[in-house]
N, C-alpha and C positions, 0 to 999 in steps of 0.2 A: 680580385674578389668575385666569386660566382653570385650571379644573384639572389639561388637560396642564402649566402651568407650574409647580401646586402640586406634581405629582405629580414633576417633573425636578430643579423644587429640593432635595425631600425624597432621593430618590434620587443628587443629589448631591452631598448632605450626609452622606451615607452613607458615599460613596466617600473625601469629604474626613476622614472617621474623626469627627465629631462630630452623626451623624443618628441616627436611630432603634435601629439596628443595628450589632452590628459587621458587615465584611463578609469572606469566607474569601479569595474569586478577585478582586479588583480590576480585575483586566484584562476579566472577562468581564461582570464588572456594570457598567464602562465603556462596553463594547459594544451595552450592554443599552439605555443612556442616550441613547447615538447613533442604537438602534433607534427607543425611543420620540421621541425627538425629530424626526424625519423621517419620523414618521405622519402623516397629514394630519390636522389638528381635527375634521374628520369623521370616522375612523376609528370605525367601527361599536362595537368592544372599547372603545376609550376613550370614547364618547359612553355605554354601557352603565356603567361605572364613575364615568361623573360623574354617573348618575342613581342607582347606589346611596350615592354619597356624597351625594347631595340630598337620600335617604329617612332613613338612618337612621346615615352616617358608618361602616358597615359594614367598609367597605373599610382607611382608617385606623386601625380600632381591630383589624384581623384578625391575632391573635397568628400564624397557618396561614400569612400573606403575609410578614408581619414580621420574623417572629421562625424561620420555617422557609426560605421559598422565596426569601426576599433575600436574608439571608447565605450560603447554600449553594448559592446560583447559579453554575456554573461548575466546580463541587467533582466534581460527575459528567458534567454535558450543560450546555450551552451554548445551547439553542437559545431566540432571543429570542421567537418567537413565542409558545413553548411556555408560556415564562417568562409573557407576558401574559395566556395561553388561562386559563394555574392561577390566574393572581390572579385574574382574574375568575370562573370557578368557585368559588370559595371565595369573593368578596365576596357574591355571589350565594347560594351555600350559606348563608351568615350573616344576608344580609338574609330569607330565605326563615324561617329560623328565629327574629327576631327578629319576623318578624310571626305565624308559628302561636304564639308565646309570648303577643302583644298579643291574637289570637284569643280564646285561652282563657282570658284576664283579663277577658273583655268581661260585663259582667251578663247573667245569666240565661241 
C-alpha cells in the first residue's frame, strides 16, 4: 500500500466515524479527501510526508495533525491545500525535533 493510499484510507476512516478522530465538518474533510486523492503520486507535499513517515512515523503519531488540524478542518477555512501545507509543517516540525532529541542522546 502507497502511502497516498494509507493516508486516504485513514482519512476515510475518519469520515466513516471509526478512524483516528472524530471529525466536526464532514462535508469539508470529504472534500479534503477528494483533494488528496487527485494529487498526482508525485506530488512534491506528499512525496515529503512519505519520507517523514519512512524516518521516524512522525507524521502518524502527530497529536498537531490528529487531534487539532483533522477534526477542525472546515470549523473555520476550508482550504485543502492549506490543510496539507500544516500537516506537513508540523510532521516536519516533529521529525526535526525528534532528531535534535536523538542528537543530544548521542555519547560524548
Amino acid at each position: 500500500m502507497t502511502f497516498k493510499e494509507e493516508f486516504l484510507q485513514e482519512l476515510e476512516d475518519c469520515l466513516r466515524g471509526y478512524g483516528a478522530v472524530p471529525v466536526l465538518n464532514h462535508n469539508a474533510l470529504a472534500r479534503f479527501v477528494d483533494f488528496v486523492r487527485a494529487l498526482p503520486e508525485d506530488d512534491l507535499r506528499l512525496r515529503c510526508l512519505t519520507n517523514v513517515d519512512q524516518g521516524s512515523g512522525s507524521f502518524w503519531n502527530n497529536p498537531a495533525v490528529w487531534w487539532e488540524l483533522v477534526p477542525r478542518f472546515g470549523v473555520a477555512h476550508c482550504d485543502c491545500g492549506g490543510l496539507l501545507d500544516r500537516m506537513l509543517d508540523e510532521a516536519i516540525s516533529d521529525e526535526i525535533d525528534v532528531l535534535e532529541m536523538e542528537i543530544r542522546e548521542l555519547p560524548g
